[in-house]
C-alpha positions as a Markdown table, in Angstrom:
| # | Residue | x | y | z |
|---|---|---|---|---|
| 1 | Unk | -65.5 | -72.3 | 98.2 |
| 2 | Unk | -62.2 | -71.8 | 99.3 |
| 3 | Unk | -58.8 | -72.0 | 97.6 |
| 4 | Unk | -57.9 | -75.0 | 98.8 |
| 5 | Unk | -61.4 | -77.1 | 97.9 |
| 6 | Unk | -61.4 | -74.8 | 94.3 |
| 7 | Unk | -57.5 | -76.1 | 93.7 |
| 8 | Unk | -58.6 | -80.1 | 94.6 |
| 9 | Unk | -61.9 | -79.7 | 92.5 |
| 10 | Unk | -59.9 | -78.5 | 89.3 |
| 11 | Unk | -56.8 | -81.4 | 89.8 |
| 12 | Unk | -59.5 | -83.9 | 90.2 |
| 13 | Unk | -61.6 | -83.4 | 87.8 |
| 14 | Unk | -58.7 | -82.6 | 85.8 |
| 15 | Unk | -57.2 | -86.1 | 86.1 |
| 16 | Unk | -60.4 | -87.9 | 85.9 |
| 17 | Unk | -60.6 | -86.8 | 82.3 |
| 18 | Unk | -56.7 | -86.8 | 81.3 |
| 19 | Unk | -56.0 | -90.6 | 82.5 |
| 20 | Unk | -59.4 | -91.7 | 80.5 |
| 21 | Unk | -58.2 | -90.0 | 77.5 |
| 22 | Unk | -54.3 | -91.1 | 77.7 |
| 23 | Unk | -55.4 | -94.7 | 78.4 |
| 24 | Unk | -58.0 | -95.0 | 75.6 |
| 25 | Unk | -55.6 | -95.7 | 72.7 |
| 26 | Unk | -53.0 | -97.3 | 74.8 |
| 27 | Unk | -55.5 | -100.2 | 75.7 |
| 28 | Unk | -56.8 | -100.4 | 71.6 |
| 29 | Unk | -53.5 | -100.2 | 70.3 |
| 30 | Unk | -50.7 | -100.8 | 72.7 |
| 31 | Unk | -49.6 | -103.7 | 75.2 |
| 32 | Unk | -51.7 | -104.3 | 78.6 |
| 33 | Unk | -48.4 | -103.5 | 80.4 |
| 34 | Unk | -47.9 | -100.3 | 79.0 |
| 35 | Unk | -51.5 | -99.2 | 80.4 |
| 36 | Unk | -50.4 | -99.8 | 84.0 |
| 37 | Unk | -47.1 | -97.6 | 82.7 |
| 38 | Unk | -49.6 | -94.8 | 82.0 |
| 39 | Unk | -51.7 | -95.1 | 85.0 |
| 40 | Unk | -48.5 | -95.4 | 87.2 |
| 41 | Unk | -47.0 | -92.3 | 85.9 |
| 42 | Unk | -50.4 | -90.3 | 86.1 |
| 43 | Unk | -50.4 | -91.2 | 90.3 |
| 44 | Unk | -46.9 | -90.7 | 90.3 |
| 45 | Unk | -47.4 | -86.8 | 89.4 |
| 46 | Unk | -50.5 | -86.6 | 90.9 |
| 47 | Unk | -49.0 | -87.1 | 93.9 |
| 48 | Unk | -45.9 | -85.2 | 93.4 |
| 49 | Unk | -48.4 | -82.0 | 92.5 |
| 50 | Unk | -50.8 | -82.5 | 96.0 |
| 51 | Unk | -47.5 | -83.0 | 98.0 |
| 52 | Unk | -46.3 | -79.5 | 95.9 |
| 53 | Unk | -49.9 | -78.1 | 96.6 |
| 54 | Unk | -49.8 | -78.4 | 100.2 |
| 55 | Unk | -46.5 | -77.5 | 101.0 |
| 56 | Unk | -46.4 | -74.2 | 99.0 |
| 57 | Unk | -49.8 | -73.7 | 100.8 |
| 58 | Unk | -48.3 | -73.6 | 104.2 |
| 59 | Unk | -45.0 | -71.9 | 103.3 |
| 60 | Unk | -46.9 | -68.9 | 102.0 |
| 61 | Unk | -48.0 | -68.3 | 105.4 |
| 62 | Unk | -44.3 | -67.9 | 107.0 |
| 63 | Unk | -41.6 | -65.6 | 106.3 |
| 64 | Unk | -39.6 | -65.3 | 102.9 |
| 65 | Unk | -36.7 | -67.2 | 104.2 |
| 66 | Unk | -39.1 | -70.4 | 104.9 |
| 67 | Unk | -40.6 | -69.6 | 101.6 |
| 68 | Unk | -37.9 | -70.1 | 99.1 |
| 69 | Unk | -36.7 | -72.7 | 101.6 |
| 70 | Unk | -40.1 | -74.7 | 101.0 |
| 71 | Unk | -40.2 | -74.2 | 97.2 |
| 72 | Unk | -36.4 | -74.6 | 96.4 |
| 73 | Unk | -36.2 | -77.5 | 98.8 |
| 74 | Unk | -39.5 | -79.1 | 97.7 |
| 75 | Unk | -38.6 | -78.8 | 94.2 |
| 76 | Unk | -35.0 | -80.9 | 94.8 |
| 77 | Unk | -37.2 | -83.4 | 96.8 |
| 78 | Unk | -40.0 | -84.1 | 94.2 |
| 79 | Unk | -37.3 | -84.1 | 91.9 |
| 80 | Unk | -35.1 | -86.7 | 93.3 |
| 81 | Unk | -38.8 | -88.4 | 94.2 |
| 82 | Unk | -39.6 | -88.6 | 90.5 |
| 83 | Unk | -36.0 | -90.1 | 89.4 |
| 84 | Unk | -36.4 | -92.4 | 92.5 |
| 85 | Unk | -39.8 | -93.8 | 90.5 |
| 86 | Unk | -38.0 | -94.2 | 87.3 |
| 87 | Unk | -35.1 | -96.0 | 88.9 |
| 88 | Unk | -37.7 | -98.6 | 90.6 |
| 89 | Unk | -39.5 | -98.8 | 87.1 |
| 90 | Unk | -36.7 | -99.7 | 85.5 |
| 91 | Unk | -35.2 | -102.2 | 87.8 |
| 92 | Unk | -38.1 | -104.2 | 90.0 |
| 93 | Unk | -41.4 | -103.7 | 87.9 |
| 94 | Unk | -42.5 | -105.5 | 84.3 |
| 95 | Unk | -43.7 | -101.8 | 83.4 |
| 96 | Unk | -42.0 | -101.0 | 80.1 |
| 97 | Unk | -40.0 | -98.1 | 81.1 |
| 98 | Unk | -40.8 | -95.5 | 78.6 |
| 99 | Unk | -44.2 | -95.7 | 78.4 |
| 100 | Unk | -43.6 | -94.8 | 82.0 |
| 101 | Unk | -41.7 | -91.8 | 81.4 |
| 102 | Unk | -43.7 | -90.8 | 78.4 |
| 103 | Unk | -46.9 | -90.6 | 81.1 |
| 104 | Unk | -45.3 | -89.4 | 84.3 |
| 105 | Unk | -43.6 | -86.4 | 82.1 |
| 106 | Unk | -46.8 | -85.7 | 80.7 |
| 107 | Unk | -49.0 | -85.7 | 83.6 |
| 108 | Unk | -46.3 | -83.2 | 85.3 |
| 109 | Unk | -46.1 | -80.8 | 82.9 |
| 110 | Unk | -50.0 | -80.8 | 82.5 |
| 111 | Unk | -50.5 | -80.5 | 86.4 |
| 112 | Unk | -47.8 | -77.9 | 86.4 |
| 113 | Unk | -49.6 | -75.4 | 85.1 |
| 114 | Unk | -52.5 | -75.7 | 88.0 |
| 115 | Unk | -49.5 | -75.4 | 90.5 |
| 116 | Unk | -48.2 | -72.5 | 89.2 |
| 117 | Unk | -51.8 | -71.1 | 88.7 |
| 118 | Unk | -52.0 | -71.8 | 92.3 |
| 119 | Unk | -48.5 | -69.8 | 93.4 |
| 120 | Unk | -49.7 | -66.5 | 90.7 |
| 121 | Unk | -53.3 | -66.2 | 92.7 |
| 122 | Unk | -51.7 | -66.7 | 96.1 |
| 123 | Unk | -49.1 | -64.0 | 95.0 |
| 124 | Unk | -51.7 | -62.0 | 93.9 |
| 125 | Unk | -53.5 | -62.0 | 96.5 |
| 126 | Unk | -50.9 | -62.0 | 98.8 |
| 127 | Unk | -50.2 | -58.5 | 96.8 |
| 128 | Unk | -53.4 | -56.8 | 97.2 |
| 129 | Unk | -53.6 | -57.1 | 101.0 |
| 130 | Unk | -50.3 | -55.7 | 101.1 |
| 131 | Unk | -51.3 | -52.3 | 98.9 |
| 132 | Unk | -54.1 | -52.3 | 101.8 |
């Protein structure tokens, strides 16, 4: 299996259980709103960690310069993409805001660690073929 099916496999079965397991008590015990909150911030990182995947993926291929460029770079524009979903929350949808947050902060920090998983076995790798 290769890294990049092995990496897809874990994030999706990953956020096939987390979403399940977030939204449970929200739908017993909270507001229907604040279950599309949830589920909006869960696709929100989800797709902020794919586009991180993917790019990171291709800048380990190029030189160092392109690297840091890719991660730095990528890391200001997922950034500003995250604060640009907040900002839309908050003023055009009847998603209660922090509920949002709440999920969207949570779900990134969880997928985080699979991205950096990701950038350890690529440097890793990346190291061994070099001692070779």
């Amino acid at each position: 299996m290769t890294e990049n099916i092995k990496f897809l496999v874990q994030i999706s079965v990953v956020t096939s259980i987390l979403p399940v397991v977030s939204l449970i008590p929200v739908i017993f015990f909270g507001k229907p709103n604040l279950a599309w909150g949830v589920l909006g911030g869960y696709l929100v990182s989800l797709v902020n960690i794919l586009f991180a995947f993917f790019s990171i993926k291709w800048a380990f291929h190029k030189s160092v310069k392109t690297f840091f460029a890719v991660v730095l770079g990528g890391m200001a524009l997922r950034f500003a993409i995250l604060a640009l979903a907040l900002f839309v929350v908050w003023k055009f949808l009847a998603v209660p805001l922090w509920g949002f947050a709440i999920s969207m902060v949570g779900f990134y920090l969880t997928l985080q660690f699979f991205e950096v998983r990701f950038i350890q076995k690529e440097l890793n790798s990346k190291k061994r073929v070099a001692i070779n």
